[in-house]
C-alpha positions as CSV (number, residue, x, y, z in Angstrom):
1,X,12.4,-9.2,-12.3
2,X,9.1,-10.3,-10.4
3,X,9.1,-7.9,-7.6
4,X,9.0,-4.0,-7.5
5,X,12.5,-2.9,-6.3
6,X,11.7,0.5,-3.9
7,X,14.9,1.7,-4.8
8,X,15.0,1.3,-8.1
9,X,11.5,3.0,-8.5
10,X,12.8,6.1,-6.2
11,X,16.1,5.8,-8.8
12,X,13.9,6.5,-11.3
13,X,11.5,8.9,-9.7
14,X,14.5,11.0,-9.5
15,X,15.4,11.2,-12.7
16,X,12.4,11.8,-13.4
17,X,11.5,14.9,-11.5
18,X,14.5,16.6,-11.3
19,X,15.9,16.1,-14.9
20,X,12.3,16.1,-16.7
21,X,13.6,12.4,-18.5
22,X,10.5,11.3,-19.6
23,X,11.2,8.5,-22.2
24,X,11.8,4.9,-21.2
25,X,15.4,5.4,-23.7
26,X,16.5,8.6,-21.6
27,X,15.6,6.8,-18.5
28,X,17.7,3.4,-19.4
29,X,20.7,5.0,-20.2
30,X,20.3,7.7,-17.5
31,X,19.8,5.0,-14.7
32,X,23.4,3.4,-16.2
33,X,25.5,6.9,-16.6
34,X,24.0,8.0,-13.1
35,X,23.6,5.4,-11.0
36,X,25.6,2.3,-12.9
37,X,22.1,0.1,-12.8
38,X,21.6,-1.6,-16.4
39,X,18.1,-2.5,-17.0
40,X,16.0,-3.4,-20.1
41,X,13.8,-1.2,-21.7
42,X,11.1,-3.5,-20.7
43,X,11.6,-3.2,-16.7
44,X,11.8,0.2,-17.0
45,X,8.7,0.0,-19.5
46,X,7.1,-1.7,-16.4
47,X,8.5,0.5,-13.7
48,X,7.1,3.3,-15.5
49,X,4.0,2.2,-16.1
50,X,3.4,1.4,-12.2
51,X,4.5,4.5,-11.5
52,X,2.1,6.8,-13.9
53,X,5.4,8.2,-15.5
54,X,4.1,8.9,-19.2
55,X,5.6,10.8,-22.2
56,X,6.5,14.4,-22.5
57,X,3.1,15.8,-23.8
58,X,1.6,14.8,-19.9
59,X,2.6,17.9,-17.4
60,X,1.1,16.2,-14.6
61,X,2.4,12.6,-13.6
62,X,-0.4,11.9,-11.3
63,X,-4.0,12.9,-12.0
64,X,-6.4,11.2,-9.5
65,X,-9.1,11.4,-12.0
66,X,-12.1,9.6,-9.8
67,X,-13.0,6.4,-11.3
68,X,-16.7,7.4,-10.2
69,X,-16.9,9.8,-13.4
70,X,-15.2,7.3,-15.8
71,X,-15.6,4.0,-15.1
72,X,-18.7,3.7,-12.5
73,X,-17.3,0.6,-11.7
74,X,-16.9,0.8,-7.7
75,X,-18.6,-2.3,-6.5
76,X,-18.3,-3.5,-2.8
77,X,-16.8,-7.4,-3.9
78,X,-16.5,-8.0,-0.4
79,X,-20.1,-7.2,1.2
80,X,-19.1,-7.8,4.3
81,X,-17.5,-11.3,4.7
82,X,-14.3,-10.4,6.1
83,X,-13.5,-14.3,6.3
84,X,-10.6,-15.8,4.0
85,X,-10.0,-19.2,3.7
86,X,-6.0,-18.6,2.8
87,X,-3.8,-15.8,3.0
88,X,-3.5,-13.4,0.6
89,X,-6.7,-14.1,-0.4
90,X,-8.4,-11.0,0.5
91,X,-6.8,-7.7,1.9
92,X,-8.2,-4.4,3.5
93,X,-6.2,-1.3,3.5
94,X,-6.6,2.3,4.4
95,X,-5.3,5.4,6.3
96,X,-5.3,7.3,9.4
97,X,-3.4,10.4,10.6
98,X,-1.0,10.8,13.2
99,X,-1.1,14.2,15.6
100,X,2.6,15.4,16.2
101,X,3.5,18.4,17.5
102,X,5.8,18.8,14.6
103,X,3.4,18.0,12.1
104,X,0.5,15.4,10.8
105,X,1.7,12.1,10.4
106,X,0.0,9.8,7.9
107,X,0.1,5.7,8.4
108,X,-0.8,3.3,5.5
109,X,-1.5,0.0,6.0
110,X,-3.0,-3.4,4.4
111,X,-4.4,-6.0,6.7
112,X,-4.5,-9.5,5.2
113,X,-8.2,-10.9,6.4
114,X,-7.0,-14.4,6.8
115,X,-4.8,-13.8,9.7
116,X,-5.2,-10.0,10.6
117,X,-1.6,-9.7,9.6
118,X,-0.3,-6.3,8.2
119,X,1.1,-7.3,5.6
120,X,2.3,-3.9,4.7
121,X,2.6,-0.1,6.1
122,X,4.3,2.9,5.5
123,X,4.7,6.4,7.2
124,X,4.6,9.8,5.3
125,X,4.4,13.2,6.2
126,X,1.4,13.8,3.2
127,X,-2.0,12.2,2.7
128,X,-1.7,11.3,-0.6
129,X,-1.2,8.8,-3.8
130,X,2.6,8.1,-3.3
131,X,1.6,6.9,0.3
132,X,-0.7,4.4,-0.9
133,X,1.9,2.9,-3.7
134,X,4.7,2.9,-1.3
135,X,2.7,0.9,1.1
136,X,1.7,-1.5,-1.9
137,X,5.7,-1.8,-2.8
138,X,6.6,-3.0,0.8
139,X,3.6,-5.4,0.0
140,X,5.4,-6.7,-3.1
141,X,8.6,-7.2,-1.1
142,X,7.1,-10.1,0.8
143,X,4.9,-11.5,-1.7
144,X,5.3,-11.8,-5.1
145,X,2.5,-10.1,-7.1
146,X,2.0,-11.9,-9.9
147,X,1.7,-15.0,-7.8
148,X,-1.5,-13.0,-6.2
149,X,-3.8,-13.1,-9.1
150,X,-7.6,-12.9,-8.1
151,X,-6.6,-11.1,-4.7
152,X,-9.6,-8.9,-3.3
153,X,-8.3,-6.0,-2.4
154,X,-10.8,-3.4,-0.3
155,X,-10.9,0.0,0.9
156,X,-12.7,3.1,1.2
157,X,-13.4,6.0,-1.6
158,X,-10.7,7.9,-0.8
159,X,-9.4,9.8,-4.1
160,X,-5.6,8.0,-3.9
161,X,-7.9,4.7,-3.8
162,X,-10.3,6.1,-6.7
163,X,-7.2,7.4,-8.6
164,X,-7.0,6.3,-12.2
165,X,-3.2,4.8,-11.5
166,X,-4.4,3.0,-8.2
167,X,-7.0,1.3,-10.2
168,X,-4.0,0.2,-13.0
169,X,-1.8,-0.5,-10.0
170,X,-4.4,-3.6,-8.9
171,X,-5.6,-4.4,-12.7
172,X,-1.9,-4.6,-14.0
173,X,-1.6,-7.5,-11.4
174,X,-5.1,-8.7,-12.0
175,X,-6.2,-7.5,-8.4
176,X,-10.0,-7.4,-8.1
177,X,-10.7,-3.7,-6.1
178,X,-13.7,-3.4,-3.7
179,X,-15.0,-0.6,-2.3
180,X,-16.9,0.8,0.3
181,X,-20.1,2.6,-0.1
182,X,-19.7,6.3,0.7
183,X,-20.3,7.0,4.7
184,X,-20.1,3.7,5.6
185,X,-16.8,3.1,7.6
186,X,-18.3,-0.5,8.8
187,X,-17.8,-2.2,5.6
188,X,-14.2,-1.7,5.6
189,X,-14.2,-2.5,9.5
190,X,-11.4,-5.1,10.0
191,X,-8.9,-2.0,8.9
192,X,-11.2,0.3,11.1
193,X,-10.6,-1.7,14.2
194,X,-6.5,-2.3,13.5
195,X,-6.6,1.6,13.6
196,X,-8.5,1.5,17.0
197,X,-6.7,-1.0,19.0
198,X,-3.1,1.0,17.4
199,X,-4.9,4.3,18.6
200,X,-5.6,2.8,21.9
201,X,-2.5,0.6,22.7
202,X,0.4,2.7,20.8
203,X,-0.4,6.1,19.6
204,X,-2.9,7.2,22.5
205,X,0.6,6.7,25.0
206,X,3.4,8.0,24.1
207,X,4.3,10.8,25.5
208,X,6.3,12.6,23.6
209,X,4.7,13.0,20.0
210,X,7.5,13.9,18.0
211,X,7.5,12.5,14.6
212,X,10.6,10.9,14.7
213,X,10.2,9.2,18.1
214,X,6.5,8.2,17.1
215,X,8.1,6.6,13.9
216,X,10.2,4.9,16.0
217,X,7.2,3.7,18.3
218,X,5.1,2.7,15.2
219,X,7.7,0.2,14.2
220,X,7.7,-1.6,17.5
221,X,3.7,-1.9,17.6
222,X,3.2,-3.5,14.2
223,X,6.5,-5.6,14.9
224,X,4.9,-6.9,18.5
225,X,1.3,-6.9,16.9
226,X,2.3,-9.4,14.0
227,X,4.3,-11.4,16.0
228,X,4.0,-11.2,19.9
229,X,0.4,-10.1,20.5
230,X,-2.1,-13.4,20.5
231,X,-5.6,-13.1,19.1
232,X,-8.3,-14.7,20.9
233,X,-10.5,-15.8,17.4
234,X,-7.3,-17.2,15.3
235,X,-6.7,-20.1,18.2
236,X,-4.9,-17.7,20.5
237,X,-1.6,-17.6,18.2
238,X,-0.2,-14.3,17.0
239,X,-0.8,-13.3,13.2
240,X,2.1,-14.9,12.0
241,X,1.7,-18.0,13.7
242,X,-1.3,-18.1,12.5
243,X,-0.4,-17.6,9.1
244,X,2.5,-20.2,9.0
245,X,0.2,-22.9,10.5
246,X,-1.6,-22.9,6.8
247,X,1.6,-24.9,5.1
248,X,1.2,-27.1,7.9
């Protein structure tokens, strides 16, 4: 299996949280008696390993230790040149919240440099770590990771993006992570200007800001922003168009 399977991982999750299986054994036969999925004990090895599910003696499954006080290792690989030469060659990602009168809103996205495509988003009612994998499993749907080796991928110094399992999330697929400096939103400013042209031209207008109707709203923006709205600085063709033009 090349590609992270969402609902296999949430399969697992499952398990994991609400039986306490912790072992990769317990977990293989579980997945089989519960949900009649076989798998090897290497996938769910791997599945496990992407998802920070350790052993028994770990109480917590995720610990967003910052990488600041044990690596030091936060350098800014993209220094501002937000040009690629291919896609997937270099991707920006990062967050921004959603006012509902039912509750916050949180959207995740990755922005592909080469085309300003999003490659990836996802919607959750928490700021947090799971937001950021789940947005980076959608990613894997559409492109196969370990055909991405060497891909830049930058954001800000948020604690999910200076979490100890984000950092093996991009190393177990030889990602190379850059990072902002902190305070200094212009460095990741390709993402930072998605966020205000979706502010402006989606979020800003609806009227009714219910989360489930601004879900629904969300979807149609990225859909129309991918593949219906031109840019002026990729020759006037939509992300996509752009994108498919580099096979040509």
């Amino acid at each position: 299996m090349h590609k992270l399977d969402i609902e296999l991982a949430e399969k697992i999750l499952a398990l994991y949280k609400r039986k306490k299986v912790r072992g990769r054994r317990q977990i293989k036969m579980r997945m089989w008696r519960k949900y009649k999925v076989r798998m090897s004990l290497g996938t769910v090895h791997r599945y496990m390993s992407v998802l920070g599910i350790k052993s028994i003696q770990r109480k917590k499954r995720h610990k967003n230790v910052p990488l600041e006080k044990s690596l030091n290792v936060l350098h800014n690989v993209l220094k501002g040149n937000f040009k690629a030469s291919y896609p997937n060659q270099k991707w920006v990602t990062d967050i921004t919240y959603m006012k509902c009168k039912d509750g916050n809103l949180y959207l995740s996205c990755i922005k592909d440099l080469y085309d300003n495509s999003i490659i990836a988003y996802h919607i959750s009612n928490k700021n947090n770590l799971d937001l950021v994998i789940e947005t980076f499993n959608k990613a894997f749907i559409e492109n196969n990771p370990e055909e991405l080796a060497g891909l830049i991928v930058h954001s800000d110094r948020g604690s999910q993006y200076t979490s100890k399992l984000y950092d093996e999330l991009l190393r177990f697929y030889n990602f190379n992570p850059s990072y902002s400096a902190p305070g200094s939103p212009t460095q990741n400013a390709p993402i930072e200007s998605f966020y205000s042209t979706f502010k402006q031209e989606c979020f800003k207008i609806i009227k009714s800001k219910i989360q489930y109707l601004v879900k629904q709203e969300v979807d149609s923006f990225m859909y129309d922003y991918n593949y219906e709205r031109p840019q002026y600085n990729k020759k006037e063709l939509t992300p996509i168009e752009f994108r498919c033009q580099f096979s040509l």
